[in-house]
N, C-alpha and C positions, 0 to 999 in steps of 0.2 A: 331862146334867149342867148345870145352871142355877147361875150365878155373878150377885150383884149387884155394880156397881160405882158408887164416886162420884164424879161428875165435875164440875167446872163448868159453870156456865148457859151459859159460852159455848160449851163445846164439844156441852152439850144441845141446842142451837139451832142447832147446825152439825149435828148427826145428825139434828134431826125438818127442817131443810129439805132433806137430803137423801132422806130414805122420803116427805115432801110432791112434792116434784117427781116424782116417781115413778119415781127412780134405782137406789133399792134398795126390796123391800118391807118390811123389819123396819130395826129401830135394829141387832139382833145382823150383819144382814148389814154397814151400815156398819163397825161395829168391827171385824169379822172383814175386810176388803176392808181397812180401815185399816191393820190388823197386817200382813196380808199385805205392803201397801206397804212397810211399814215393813222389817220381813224381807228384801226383796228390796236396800232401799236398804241394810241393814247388808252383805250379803254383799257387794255392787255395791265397798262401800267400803272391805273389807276385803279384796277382791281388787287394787284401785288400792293399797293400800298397801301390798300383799306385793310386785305388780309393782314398786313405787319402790326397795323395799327389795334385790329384785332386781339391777334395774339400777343403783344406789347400786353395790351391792357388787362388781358386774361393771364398774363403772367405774373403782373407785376400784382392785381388781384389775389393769386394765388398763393402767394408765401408774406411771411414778416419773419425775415434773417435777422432782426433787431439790428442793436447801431454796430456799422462798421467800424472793427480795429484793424489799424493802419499795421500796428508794429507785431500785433499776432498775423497778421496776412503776410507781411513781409517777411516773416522767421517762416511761415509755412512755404512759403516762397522758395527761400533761399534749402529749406530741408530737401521739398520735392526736387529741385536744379542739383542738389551736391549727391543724391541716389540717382541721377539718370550720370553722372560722370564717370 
């Protein structure tokens, strides 16, 4: 099954320096090595984002700091900033 596709000059000339060097022997094998890559980087990034989602959830699960104070955070704030001076 023979597919044409249209790409830019630039990326035409990133696929014949690649089958020139003699990296890959056809243009089809760069594209196909390219998807590949590509395939592997989706899954890679969609497994980081389930794990975040994950531990997000097992986190937030984890604790109850009760309700945030603004003006005790900010004197704590400003204490820690005036002992690193």
């Amino acid at each position: 099954m023979n597919h044409s596709l249209s790409l830019p000059d630039d990326l035409i000339r990133m696929i014949e320096a690649r089958v020139e060097t003699g990296d890959y022997a056809s243009a089809s094998e760069v594209v196909r090595d390219a998807l590949a890559l590509l395939d592997r980087q989706d899954r890679t990034e969609a497994e980081k984002r389930a794990w975040l989602r994950h531990a997000w959830s097992q986190g937030v699960a984890s604790t109850d700091i009760g309700a945030f104070d603004k003006d005790r955070f900010r004197e704590e704030a400003h204490r820690r900033l005036s002992q690193k001076a």
